[in-house]
KEGU-568428 format. One line per 5 residues: number of its first residue (from 1); their letters; for each residue x, y, z of N, C-alpha, C, O. Coordinates in Angstrom, 1 decimal. Layout:
NUM) A) X/Y/Z/X/Y/Z/X/Y/Z/X/Y/Z ~ ... .
end
This chain:
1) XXXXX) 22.7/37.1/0.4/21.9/37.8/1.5/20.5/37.7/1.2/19.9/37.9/0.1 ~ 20.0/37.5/2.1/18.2/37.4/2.4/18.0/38.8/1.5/19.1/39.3/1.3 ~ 16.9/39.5/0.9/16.2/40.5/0.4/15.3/41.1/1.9/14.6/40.3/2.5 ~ 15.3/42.2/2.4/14.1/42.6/2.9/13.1/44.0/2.4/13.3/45.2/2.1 ~ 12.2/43.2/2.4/11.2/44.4/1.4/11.2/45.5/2.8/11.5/45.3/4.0 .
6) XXXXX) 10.7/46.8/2.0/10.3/47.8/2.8/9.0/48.2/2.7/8.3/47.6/1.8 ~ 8.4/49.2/3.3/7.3/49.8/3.0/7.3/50.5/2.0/6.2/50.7/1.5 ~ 8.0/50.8/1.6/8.3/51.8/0.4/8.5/51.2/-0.9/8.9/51.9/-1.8 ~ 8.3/49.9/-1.3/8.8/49.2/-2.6/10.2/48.7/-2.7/10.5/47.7/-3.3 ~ 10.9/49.4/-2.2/12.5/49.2/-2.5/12.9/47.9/-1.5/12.3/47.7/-0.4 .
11) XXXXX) 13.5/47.4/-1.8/14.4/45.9/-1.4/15.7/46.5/-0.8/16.6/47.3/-1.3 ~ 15.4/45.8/0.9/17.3/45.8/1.3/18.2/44.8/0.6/17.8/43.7/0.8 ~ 19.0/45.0/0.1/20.1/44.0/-0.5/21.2/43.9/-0.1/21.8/42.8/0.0 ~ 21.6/45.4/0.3/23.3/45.0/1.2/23.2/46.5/2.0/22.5/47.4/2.0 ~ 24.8/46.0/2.7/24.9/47.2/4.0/26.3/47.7/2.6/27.0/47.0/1.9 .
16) XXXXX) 26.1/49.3/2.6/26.9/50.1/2.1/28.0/49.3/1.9/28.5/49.1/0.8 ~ 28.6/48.9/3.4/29.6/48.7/3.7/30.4/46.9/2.8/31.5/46.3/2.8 ~ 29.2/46.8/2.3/29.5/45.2/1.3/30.1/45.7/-0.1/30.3/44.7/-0.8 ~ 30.4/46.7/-0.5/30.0/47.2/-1.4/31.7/47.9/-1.7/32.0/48.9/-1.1 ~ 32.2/47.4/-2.2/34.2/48.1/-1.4/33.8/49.5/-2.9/33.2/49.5/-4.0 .
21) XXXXX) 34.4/50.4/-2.2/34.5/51.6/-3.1/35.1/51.5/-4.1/36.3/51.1/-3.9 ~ 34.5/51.9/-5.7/35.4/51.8/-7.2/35.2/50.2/-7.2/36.0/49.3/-7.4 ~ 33.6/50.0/-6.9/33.6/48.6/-7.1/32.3/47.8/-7.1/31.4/48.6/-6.6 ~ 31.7/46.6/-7.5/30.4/46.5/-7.3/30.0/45.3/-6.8/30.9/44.5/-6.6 ~ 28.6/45.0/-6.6/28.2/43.8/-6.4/27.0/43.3/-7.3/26.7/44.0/-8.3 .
26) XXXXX) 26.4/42.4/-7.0/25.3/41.5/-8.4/24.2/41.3/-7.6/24.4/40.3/-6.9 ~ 23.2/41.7/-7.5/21.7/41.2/-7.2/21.2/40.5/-7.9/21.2/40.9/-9.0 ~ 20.4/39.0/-7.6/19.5/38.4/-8.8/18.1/38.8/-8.5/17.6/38.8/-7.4 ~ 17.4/39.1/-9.7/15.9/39.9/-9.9/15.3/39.0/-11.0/15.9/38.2/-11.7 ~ 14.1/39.5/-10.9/13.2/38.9/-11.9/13.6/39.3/-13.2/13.5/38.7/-14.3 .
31) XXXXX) 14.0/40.6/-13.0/14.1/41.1/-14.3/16.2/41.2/-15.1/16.8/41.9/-15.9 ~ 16.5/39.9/-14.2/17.8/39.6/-14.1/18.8/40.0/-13.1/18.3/40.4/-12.1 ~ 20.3/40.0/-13.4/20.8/40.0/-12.7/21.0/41.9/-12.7/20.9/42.6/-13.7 ~ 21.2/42.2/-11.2/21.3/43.8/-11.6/22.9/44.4/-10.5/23.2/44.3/-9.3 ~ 23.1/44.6/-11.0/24.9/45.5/-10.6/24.5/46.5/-9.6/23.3/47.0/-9.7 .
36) XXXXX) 25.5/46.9/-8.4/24.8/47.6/-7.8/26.5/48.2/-7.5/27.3/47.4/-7.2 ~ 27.0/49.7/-7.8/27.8/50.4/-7.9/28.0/51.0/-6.9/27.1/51.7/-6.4 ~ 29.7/50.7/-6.2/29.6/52.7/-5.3/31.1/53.0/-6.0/32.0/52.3/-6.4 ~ 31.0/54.1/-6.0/31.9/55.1/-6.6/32.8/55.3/-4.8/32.6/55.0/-3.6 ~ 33.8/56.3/-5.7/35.0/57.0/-4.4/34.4/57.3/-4.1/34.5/56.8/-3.0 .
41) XXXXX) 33.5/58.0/-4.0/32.6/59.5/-3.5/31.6/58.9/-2.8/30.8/59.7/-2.3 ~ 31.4/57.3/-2.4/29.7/57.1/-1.8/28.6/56.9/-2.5/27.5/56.5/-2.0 ~ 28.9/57.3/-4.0/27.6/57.5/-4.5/27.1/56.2/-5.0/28.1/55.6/-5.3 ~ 26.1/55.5/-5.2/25.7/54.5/-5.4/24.6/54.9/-6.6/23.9/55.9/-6.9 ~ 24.8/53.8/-7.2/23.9/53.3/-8.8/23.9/52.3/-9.1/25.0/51.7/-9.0 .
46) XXXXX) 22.6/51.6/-9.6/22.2/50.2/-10.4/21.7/50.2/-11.4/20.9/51.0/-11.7 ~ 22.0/49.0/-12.1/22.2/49.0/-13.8/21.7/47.5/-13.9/21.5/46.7/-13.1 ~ 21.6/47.5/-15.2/21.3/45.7/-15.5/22.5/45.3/-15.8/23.2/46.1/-16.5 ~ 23.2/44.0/-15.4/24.2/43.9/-15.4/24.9/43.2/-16.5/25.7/42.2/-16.3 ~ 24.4/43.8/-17.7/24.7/43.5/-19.5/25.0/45.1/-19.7/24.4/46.0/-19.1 .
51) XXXXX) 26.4/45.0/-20.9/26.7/45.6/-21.7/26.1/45.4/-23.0/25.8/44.3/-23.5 ~ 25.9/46.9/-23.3/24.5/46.7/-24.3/25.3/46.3/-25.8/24.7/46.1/-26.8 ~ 26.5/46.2/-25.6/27.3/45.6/-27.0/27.6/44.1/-26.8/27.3/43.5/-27.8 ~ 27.9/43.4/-26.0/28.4/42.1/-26.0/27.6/41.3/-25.7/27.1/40.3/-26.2 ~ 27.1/42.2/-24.3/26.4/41.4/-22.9/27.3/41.0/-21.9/27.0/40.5/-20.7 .
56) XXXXX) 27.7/41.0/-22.1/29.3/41.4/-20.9/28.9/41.4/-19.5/27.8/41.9/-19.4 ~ 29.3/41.1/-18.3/28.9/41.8/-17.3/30.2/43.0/-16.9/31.4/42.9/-16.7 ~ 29.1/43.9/-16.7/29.9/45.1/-16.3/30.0/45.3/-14.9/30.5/46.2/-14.3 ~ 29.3/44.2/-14.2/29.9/44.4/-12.6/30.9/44.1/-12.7/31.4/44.9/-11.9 ~ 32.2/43.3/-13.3/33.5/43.2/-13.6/34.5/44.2/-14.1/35.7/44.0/-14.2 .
61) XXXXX) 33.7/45.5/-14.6/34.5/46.2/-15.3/35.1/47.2/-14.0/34.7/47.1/-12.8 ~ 36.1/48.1/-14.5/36.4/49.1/-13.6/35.5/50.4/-13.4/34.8/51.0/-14.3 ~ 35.6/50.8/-12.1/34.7/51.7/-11.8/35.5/52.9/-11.7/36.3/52.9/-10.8 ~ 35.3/53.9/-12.4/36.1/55.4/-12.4/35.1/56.6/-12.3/34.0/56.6/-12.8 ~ 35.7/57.4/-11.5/34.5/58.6/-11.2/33.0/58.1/-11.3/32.6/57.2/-10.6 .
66) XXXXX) 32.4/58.8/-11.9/30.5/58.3/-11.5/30.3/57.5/-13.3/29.4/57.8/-14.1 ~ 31.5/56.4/-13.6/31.6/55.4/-14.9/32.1/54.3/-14.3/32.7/54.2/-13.2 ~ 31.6/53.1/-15.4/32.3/52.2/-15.5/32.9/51.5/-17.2/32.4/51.7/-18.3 ~ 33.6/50.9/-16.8/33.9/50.5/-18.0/33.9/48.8/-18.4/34.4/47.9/-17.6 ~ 33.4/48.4/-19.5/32.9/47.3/-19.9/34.5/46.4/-20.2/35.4/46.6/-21.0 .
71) XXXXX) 34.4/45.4/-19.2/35.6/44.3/-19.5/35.8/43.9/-20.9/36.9/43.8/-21.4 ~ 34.9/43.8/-21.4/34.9/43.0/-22.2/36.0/43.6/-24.3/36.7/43.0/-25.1 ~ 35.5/45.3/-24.0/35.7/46.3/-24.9/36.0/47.6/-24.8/36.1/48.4/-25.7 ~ 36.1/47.7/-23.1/36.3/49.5/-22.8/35.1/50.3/-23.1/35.2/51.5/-22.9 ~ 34.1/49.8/-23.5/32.7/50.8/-23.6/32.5/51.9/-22.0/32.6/51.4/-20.9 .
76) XXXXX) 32.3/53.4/-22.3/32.7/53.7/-20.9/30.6/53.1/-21.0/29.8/52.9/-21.9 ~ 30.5/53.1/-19.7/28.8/53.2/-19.2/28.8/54.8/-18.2/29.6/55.1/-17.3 ~ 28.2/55.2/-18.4/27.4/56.3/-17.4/26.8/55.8/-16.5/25.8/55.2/-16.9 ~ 27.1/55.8/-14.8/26.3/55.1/-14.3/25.1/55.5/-13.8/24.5/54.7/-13.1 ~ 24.5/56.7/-13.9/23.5/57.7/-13.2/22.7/57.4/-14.6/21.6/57.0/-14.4 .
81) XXXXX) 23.1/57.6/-16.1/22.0/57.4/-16.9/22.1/55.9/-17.8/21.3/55.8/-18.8 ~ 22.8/55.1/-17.6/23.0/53.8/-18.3/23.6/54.5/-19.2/24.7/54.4/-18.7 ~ 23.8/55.4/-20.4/24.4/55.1/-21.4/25.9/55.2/-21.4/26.8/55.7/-20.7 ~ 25.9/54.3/-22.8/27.2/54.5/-23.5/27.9/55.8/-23.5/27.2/56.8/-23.3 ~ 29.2/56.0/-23.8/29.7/57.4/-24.0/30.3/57.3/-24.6/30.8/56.2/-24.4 .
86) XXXXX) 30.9/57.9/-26.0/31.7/57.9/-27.3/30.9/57.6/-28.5/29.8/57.9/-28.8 ~ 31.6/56.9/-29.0/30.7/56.2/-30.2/30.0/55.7/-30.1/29.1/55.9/-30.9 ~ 29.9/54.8/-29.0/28.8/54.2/-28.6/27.3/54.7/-28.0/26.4/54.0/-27.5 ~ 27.4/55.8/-28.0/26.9/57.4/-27.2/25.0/56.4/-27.4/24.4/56.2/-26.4 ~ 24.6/56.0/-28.7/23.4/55.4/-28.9/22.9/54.3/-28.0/21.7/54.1/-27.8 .
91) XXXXX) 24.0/53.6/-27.6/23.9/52.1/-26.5/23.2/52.5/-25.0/23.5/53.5/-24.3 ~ 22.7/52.1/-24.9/22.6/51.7/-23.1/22.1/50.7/-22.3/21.7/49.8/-22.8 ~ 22.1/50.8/-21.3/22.1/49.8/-20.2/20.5/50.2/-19.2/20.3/51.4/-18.7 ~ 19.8/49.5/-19.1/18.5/49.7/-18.4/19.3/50.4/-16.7/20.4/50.3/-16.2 ~ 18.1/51.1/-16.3/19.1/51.3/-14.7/17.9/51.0/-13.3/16.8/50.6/-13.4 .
96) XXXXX) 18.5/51.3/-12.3/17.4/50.7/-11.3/17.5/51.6/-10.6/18.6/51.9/-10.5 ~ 16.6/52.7/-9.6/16.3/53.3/-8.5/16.7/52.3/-7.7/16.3/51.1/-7.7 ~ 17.8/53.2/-6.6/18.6/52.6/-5.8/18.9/54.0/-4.6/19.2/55.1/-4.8 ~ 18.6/53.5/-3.5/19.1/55.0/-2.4/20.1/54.1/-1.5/20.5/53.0/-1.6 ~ 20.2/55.0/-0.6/21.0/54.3/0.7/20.0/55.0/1.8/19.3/56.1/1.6 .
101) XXXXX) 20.0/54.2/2.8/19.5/54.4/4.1/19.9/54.1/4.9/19.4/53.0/5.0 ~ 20.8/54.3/6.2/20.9/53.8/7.4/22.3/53.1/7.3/22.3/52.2/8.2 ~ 23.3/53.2/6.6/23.6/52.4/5.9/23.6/51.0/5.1/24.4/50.1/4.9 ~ 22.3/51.0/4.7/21.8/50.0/4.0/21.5/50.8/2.3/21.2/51.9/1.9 ~ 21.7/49.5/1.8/21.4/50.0/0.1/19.8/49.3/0.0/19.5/48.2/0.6 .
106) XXXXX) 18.9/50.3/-0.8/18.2/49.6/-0.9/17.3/49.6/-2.2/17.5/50.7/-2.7 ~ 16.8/49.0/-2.7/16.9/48.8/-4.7/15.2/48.6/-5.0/14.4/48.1/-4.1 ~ 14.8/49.0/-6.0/13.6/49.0/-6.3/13.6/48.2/-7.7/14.1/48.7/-8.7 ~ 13.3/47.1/-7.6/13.5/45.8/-8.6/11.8/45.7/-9.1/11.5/44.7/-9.7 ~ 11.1/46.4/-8.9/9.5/46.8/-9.9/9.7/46.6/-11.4/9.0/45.8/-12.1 .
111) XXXXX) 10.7/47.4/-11.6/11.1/47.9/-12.8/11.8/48.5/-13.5/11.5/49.7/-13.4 ~ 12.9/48.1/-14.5/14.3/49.2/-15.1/13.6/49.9/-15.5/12.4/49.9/-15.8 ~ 14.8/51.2/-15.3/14.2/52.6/-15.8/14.6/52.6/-17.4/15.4/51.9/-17.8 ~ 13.9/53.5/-18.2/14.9/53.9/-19.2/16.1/54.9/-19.1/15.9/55.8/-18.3 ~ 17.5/54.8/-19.9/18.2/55.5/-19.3/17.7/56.8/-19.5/16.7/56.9/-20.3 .
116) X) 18.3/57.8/-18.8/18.4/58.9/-18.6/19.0/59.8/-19.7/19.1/61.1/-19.5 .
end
């Protein structure tokens, strides 16, 4: 799908509805590829789409409550703050300012945040 900028900085990327719930999709950015999350609930979040242990992509992992989890080793990810959870609690994943509008997602690819 085409990108459309807005006035606001943020990029349209997809309609909600691309996006199947407990599941994700992949944006390509400058600053790589970036995962774009909806949870059961609607809620939407974007991450860079490396596990900060392998490099994994975790748009392939499963998505459970407001987590996912890394295919590659079960690492859970937080998806609201990128990090790791358990042992891994020190790891994380860069994340991206992401809203919904209209039902459109729309992503601010400027620059990852640190996590939260």
């Amino acid at each position: 799908m085409d990108a459309i900028m807005t006035d606001t900085g943020f990029v349209d990327v997809a309609a909600l509805d691309d996006i199947p719930r407990r599941g994700a999709r992949t944006v390509a950015t400058a600053h790589g590829d970036v995962a774009i999350f909806r949870t059961g609930d609607d809620a939407v979040f974007a991450l860079h789409d490396s596990c900060p242990h392998r490099g994994g992509k975790i748009s392939h992992g499963i998505v459970h409550g407001h987590g996912v989890t890394c295919p590659l080793h079960n690492w859970v990810i937080a998806l609201a703050s990128g990090r790791a959870e358990g042992e891994a609690a020190a790891s994380c994943v860069p994340r991206f300012p992401v809203r919904v509008a209209e039902g459109r997602v729309l992503l601010d690819v400027s620059a990852p945040l640190a996590p939260a």
